[in-house]
ChimeraX commands (.cxc) that place a marker at each C-alpha (Angstrom):
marker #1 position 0.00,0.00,0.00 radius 0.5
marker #1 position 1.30,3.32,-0.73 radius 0.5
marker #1 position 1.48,5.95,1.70 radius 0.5
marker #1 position 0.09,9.67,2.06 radius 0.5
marker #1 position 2.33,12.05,-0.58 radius 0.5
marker #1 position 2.40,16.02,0.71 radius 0.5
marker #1 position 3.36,18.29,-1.86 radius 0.5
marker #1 position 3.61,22.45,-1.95 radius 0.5
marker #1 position 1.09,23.43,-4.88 radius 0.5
marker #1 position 1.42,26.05,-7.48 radius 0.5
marker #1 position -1.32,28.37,-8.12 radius 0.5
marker #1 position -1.40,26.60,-11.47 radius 0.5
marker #1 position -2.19,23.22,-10.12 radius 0.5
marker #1 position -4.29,24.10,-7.58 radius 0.5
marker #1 position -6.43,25.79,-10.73 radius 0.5
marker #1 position -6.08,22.72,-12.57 radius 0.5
marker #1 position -7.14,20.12,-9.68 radius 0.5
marker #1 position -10.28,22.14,-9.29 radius 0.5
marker #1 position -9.63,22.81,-5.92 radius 0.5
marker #1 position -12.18,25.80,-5.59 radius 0.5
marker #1 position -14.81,22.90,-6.07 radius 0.5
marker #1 position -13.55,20.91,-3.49 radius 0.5
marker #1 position -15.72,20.22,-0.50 radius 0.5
marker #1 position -14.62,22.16,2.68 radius 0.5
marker #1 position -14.24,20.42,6.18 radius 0.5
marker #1 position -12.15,21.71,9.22 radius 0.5
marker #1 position -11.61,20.28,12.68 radius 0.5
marker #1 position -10.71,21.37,16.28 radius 0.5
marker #1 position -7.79,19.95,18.04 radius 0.5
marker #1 position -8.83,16.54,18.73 radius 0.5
marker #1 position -7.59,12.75,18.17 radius 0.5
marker #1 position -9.20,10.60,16.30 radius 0.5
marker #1 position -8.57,7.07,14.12 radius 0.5
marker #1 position -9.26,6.82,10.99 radius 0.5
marker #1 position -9.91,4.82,7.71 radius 0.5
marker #1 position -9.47,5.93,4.49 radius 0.5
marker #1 position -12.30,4.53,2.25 radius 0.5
marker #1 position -11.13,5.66,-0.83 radius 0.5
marker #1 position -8.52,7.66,-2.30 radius 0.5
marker #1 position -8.72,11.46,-1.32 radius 0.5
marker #1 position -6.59,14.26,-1.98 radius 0.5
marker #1 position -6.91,16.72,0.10 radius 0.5
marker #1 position -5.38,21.01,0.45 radius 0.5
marker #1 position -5.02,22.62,3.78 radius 0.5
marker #1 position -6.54,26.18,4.57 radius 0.5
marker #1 position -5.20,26.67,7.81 radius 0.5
marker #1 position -4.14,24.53,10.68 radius 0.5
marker #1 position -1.73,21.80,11.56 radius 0.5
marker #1 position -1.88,18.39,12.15 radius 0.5
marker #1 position 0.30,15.30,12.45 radius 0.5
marker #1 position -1.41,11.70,11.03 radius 0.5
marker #1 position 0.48,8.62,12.14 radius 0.5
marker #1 position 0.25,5.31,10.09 radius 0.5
marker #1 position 2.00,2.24,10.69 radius 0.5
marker #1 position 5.04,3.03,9.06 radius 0.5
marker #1 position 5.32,6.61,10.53 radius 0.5
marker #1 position 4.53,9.83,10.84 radius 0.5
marker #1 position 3.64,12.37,8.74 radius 0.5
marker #1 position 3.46,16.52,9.41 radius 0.5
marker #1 position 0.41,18.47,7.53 radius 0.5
marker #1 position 0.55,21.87,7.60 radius 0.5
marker #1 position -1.52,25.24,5.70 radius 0.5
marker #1 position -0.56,25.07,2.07 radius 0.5
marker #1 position -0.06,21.20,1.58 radius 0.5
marker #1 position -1.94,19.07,-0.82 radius 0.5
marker #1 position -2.21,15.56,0.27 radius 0.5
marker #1 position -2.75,11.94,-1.16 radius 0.5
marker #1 position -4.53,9.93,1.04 radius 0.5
marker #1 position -4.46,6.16,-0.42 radius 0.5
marker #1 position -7.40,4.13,-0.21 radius 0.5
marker #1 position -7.34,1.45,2.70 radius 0.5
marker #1 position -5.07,3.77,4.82 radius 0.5
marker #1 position -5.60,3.55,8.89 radius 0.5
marker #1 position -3.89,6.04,10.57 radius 0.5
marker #1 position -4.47,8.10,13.90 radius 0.5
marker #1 position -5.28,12.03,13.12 radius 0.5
marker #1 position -3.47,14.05,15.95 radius 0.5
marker #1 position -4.72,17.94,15.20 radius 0.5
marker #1 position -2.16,20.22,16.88 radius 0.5
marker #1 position -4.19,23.74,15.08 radius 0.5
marker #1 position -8.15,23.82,14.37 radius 0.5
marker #1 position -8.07,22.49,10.67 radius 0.5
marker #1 position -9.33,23.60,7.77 radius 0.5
marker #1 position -9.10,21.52,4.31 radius 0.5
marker #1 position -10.82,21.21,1.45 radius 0.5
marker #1 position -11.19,17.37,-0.34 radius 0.5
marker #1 position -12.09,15.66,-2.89 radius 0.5
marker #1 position -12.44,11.52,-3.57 radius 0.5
marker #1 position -10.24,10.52,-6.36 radius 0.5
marker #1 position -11.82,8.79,-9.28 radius 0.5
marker link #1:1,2 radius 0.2
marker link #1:2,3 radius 0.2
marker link #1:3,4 radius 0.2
marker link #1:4,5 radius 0.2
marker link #1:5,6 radius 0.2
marker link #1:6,7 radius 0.2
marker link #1:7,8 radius 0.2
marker link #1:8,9 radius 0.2
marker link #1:9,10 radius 0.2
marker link #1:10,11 radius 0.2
marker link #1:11,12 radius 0.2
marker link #1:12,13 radius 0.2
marker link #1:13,14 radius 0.2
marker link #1:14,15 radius 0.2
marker link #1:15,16 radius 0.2
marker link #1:16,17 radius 0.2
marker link #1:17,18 radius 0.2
marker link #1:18,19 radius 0.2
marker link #1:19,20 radius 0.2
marker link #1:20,21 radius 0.2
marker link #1:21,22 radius 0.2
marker link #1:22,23 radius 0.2
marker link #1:23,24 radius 0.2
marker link #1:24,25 radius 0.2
marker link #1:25,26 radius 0.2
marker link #1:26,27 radius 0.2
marker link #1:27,28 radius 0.2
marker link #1:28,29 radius 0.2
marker link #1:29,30 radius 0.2
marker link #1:30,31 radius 0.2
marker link #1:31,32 radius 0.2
marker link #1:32,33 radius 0.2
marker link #1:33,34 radius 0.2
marker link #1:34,35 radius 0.2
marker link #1:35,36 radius 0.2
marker link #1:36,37 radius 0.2
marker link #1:37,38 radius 0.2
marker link #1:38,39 radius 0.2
marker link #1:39,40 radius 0.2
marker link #1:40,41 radius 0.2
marker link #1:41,42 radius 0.2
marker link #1:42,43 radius 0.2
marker link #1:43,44 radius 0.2
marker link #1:44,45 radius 0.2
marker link #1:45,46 radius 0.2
marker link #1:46,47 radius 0.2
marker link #1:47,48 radius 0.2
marker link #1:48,49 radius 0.2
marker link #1:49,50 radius 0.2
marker link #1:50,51 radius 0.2
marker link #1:51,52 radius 0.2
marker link #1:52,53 radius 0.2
marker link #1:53,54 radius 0.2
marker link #1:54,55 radius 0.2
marker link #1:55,56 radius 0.2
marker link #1:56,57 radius 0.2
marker link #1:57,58 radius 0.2
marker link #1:58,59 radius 0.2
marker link #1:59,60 radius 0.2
marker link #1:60,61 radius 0.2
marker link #1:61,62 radius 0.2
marker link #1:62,63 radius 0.2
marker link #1:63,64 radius 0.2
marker link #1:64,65 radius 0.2
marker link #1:65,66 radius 0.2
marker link #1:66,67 radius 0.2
marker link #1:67,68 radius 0.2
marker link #1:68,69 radius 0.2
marker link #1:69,70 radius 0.2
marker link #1:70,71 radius 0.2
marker link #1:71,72 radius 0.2
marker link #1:72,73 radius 0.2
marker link #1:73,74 radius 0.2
marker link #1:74,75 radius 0.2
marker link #1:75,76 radius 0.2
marker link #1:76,77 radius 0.2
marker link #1:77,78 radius 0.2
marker link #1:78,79 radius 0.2
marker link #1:79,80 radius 0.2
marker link #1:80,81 radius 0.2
marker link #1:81,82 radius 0.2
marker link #1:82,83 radius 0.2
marker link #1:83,84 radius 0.2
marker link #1:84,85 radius 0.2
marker link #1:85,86 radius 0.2
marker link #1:86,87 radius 0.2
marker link #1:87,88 radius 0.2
marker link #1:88,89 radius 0.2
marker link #1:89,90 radius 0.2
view
């Protein structure tokens, strides 16, 4: 299984992925488990959060875009009230 990919966007991209479309969600500090059901990809508004899956640890921060792969379980550990917009990849 692959694991979550965090990239720093252009404008361009984000333009091209659509990611004014995307639908919003956001989050208060809190930890929580979860399962990815699908693929998402994901771009953080604001906030910061660290998301631990078996094979580590990964930092998510304003700016990033993030792959999430499908069948991912990982603990979400928000540091900063999130906010994100996301999308399920076809």
């Amino acid at each position: 299984m692959s694991e979550i990919k965090v990239e720093k966007p252009s404008q361009e991209k984000l333009k091209e992925l659509k990611v004014e479309s995307w639908s919003p969600w956001e989050c208060a500090p809190e930890t929580f488990d979860w399962e990815y059901p699908c693929d998402e990809s994901a771009y953080v508004l604001e906030g910061k959060v660290r998301v631990t899956t078996p094979t580590g640890e990964v930092e998510i921060n304003k700016g990033d875009l993030v792959h999430f792969p499908k069948g991912l379980k990982c603990t979400w550990n928000v540091i900063e009230k999130i906010r994100k917009v996301y999308t399920f990849d076809k």
